[in-house]
C-alpha positions in Angstrom: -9.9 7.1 4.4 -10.6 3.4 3.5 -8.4 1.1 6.4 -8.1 -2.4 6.0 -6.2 -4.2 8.8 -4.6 -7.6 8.5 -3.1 -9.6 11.1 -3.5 -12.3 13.7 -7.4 -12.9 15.3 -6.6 -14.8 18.9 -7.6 -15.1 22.7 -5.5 -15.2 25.4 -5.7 -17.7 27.7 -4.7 -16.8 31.2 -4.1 -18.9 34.3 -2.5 -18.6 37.8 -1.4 -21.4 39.7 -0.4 -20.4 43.3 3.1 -22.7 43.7 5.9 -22.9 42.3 7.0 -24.8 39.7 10.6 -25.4 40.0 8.9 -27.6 43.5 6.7 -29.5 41.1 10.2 -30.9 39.0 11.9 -34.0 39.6 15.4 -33.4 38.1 15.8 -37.1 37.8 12.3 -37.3 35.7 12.7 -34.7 33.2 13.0 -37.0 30.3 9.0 -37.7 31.0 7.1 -35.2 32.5 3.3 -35.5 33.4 2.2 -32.7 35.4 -1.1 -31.1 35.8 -1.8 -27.6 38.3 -4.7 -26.9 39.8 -5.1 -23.1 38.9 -6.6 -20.3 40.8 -8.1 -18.0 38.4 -8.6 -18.1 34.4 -8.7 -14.7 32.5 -9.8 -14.8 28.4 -8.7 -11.7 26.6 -9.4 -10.7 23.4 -6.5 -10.4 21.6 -4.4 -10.5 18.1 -3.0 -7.5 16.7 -5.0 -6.9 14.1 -8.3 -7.0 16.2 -6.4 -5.3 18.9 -5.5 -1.9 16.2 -9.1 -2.1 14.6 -10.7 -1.7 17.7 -8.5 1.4 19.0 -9.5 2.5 15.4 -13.0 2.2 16.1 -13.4 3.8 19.6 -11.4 6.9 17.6 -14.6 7.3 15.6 -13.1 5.3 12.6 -14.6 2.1 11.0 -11.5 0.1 9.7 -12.1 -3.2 8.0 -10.2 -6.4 10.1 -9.1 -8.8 7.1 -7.8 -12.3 8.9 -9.0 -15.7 9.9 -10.7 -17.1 12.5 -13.3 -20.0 13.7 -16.6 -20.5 14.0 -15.9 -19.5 17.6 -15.4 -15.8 16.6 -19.1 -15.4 17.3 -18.8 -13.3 20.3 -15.7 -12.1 19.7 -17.5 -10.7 16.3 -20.0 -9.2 18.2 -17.4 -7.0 20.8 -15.6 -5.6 17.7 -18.7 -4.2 15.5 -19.9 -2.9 18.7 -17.1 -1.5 19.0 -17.5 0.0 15.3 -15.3 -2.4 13.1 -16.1 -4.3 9.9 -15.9 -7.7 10.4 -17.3 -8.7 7.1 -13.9 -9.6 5.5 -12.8 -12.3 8.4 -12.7 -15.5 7.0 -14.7 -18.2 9.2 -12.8 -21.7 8.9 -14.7 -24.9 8.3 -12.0 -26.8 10.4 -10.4 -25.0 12.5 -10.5 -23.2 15.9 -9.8 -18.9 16.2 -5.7 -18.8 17.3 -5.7 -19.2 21.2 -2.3 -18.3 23.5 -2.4 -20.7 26.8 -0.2 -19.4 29.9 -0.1 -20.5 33.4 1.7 -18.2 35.8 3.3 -19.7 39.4 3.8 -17.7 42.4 7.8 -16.5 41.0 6.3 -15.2 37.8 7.4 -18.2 35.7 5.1 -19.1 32.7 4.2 -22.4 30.8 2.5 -21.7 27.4 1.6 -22.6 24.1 0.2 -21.1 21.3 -2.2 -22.6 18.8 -2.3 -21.2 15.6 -5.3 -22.9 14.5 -7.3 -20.8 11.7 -4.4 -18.3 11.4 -3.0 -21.0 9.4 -5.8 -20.3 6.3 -4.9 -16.2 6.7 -2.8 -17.5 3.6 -6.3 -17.8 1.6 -7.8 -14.6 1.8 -7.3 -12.2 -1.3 -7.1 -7.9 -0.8 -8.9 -7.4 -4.0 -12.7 -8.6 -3.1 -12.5 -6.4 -0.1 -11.7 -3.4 -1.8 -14.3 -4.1 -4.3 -16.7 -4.6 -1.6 -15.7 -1.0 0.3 -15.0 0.8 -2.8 -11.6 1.2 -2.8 -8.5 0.9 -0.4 -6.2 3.8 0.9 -4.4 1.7 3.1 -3.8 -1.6 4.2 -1.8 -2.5 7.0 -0.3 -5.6 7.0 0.7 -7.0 10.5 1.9 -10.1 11.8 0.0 -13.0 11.1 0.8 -16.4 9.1 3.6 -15.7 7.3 2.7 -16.9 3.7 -0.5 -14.2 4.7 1.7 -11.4 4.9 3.9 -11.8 2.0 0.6 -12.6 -0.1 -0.7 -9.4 1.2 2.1 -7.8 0.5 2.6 -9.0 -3.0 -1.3 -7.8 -3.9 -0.7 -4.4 -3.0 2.1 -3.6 -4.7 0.5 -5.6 -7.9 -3.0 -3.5 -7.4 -1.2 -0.3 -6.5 -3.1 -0.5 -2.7 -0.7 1.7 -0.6 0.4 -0.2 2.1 2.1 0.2 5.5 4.1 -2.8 7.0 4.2 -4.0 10.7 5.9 -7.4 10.8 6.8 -7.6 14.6 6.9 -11.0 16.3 7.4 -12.7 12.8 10.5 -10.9 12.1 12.4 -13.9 14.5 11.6 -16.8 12.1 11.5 -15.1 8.7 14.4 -15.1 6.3 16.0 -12.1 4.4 14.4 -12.2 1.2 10.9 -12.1 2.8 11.9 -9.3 5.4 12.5 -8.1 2.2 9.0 -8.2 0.6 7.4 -7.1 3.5 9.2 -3.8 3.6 10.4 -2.7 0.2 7.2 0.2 -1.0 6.0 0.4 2.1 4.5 3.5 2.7 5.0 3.0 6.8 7.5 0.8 8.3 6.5 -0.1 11.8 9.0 -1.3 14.6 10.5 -0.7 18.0 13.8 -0.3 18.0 15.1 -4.0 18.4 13.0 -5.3 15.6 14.4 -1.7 13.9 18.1 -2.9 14.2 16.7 -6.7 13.7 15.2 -5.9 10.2 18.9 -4.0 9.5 21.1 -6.8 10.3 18.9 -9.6 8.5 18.4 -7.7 5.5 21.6 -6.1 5.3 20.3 -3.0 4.7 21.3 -0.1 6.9 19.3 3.0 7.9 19.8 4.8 4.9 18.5 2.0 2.0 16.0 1.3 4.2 14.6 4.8 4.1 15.1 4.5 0.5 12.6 1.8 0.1 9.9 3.3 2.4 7.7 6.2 2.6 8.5 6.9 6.5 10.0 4.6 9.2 8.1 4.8 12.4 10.2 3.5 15.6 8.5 3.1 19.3 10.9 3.9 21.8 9.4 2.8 24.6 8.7 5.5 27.6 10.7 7.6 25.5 7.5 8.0 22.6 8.3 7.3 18.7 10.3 8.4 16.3 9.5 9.4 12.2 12.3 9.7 9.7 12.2 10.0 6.1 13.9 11.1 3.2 13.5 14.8 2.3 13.4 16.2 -1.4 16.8 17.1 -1.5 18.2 14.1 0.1 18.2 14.5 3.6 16.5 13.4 6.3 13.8 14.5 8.7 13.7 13.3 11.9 10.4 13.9 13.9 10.3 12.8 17.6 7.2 12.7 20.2 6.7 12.1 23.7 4.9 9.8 25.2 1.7 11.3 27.4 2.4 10.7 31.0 0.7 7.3 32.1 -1.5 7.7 35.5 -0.7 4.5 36.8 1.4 1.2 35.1 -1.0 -2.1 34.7 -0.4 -3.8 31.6 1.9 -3.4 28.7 0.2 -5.9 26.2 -0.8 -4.5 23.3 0.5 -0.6 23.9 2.0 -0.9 20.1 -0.9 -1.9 18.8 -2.9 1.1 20.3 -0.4 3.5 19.3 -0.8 1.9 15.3 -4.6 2.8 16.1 -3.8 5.9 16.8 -1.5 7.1 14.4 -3.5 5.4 11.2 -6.9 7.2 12.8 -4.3 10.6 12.7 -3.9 10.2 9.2 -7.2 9.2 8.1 -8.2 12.6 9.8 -5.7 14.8 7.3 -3.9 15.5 9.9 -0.2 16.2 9.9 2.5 13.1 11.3 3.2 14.9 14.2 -0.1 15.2 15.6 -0.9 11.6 14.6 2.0 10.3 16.6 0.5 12.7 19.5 -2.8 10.5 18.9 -1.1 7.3 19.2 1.2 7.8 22.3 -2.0 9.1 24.1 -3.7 6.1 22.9 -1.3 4.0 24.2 -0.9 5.0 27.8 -4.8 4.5 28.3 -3.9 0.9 27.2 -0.6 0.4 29.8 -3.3 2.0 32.2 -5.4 -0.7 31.8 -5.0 -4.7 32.3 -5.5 -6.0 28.7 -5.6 -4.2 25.3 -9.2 -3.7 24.3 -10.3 -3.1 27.5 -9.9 0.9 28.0 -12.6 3.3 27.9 -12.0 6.4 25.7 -14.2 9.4 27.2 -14.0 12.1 24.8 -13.8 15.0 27.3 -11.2 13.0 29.7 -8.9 12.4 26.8 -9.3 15.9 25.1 -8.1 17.0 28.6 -5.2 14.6 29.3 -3.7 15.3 25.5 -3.7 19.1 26.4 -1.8 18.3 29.2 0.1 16.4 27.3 0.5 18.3 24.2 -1.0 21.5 24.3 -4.5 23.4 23.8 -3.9 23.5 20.0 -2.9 20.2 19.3 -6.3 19.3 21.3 -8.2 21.5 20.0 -7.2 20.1 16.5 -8.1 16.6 17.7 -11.2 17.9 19.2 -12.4 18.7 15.5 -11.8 15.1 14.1 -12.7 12.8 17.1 -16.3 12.3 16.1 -17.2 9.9 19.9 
């Protein structure tokens, strides 16, 4: 199974200042501020979710194809991922522009300051679906996450005028897009991705409710948090199958960022295995708590016999033994 993966390409930025800010503010000098903190550390993550799926793809044995936009500082960033056993061939390399970068400082209370540069996001807009499937022979999925807007619903648009099935997995972008493009985005999808605010987000902008919604889509897919995911979709006679997994039980709690994204990873690599929904789910919560495990969300180590164990824990000695025959690391 042929997986292309759009979607942002960034770094995070990470920096901890050791005061406070609310002792740094002049209440009296708000109206021009001029600050600079001296910081104790700086971490730089690799981030973006479509880099962020890919390679929880690629350490499942998979080699899914990252389609978004970055600079001519992607270099090493490049290198990580195909050792990591993604195709980076179809990233487009601006001429002008810098790879997206998020930049927080945290104080001592937890407060943050940040900004995010979009930077060669902005040119996602550019890239066409058709070349890379021409150049991998075909597409049998493309999942189109959140990136520059005008990217998405250009992606969007292609597949459904090429016939590319297509899964959609707006997140963060669902806050500043309008109803007509919520629209596009969702209506053929073959997966709808959400958690359950952006769920109830995508119903009240819309103004679809739960039941047109699964008339547009192959299968809604909700996270639920600690509680797992839930699957619904419409049956042949009407009705509707719910399908609802538990999440494998985390070991210890570092890091939340980019736990979606694994479970995405997981699930697609389910599927491209033939492999029924239920079990792919079970492949994506597992995923998942090895990333809250772990402080940032491509730094995890998959070790096959440790997570062979853990998911039979989790979710039996079939359902392992099943995975066992597909995960090729």
């Amino acid at each position: 199974m042929r997986v292309a993966v759009t979607g942002s390409i960034a770094t995070d930025h990470l920096m901890s200042f050791p005061g406070r800010f609310a002792e740094q503010l002049v209440a009296e000098q708000l109206h021009t501020v001029s600050l600079s903190f001296l910081v104790d550390s700086l971490e730089i993550r690799r981030g973006g979710v479509a880099p962020n799926i890919c390679f929880g793809m690629g350490k499942l044995g998979l080699r899914p194809i990252l389609v978004g936009s970055a600079g001519e500082d992607f270099s090493e960033y490049r290198s990580w991922l195909e050792r990591n056993n993604v195709d980076c061939d179809s990233v487009r390399i601006s001429e002008l522009l810098h790879t997206a970068r998020f930049v927080c400082t945290t104080d001592a209370d937890h407060n943050q300051i940040a900004s995010f540069y979009t930077g060669a996001m902005a040119e996602a807009r550019l890239i066409e679906i058709g070349p890379i499937a021409a150049r991998v022979g075909g597409l049998d999925l493309v999942l189109i996450g959140a990136d520059d807007p005008e990217a998405m619903l250009r992606h969007t648009d292609e597949c459904r005028e090429r016939g590319i099935p297509f899964a959609a997995d707006p997140s963060q972008q669902l806050a500043r897009m309008g109803s007509e493009d919520i629209k596009r985005l969702v209506d053929g999808a073959r997966y709808l991705f959400t958690n359950e605010y952006e769920a109830a987000l995508i119903e009240q902008k819309t103004g679809w409710d739960a039941e047109e919604i699964l008339r547009r889509v192959g299968a809604r897919v909700v996270t639920l948090g600690a509680q797992g995911v839930r699957i619904t979709r419409r049956t042949a006679d009407g009705g509707v199958d719910v399908l609802e997994v538990a999440t494998a039980k985390e070991e210890t709690k570092a890091d939340p960022t980019g736990v979606g994204d694994a479970f995405r990873a997981g699930f697609i690599a389910g599927l491209s295995w033939g492999v029924g929904e239920e079990l792919a789910a079970q492949v994506g919560c597992m995923l998942a708590t090895l990333v809250i495990e772990t402080v940032g969300p491509q730094e995890y180590d998959l070790r096959r016999g440790r997570f062979l164990e853990r998911f039979a824990v989790a979710y039996g000695d079939d359902a392992a033994g099943e995975v066992a025959r597909s995960l090729t690391v």
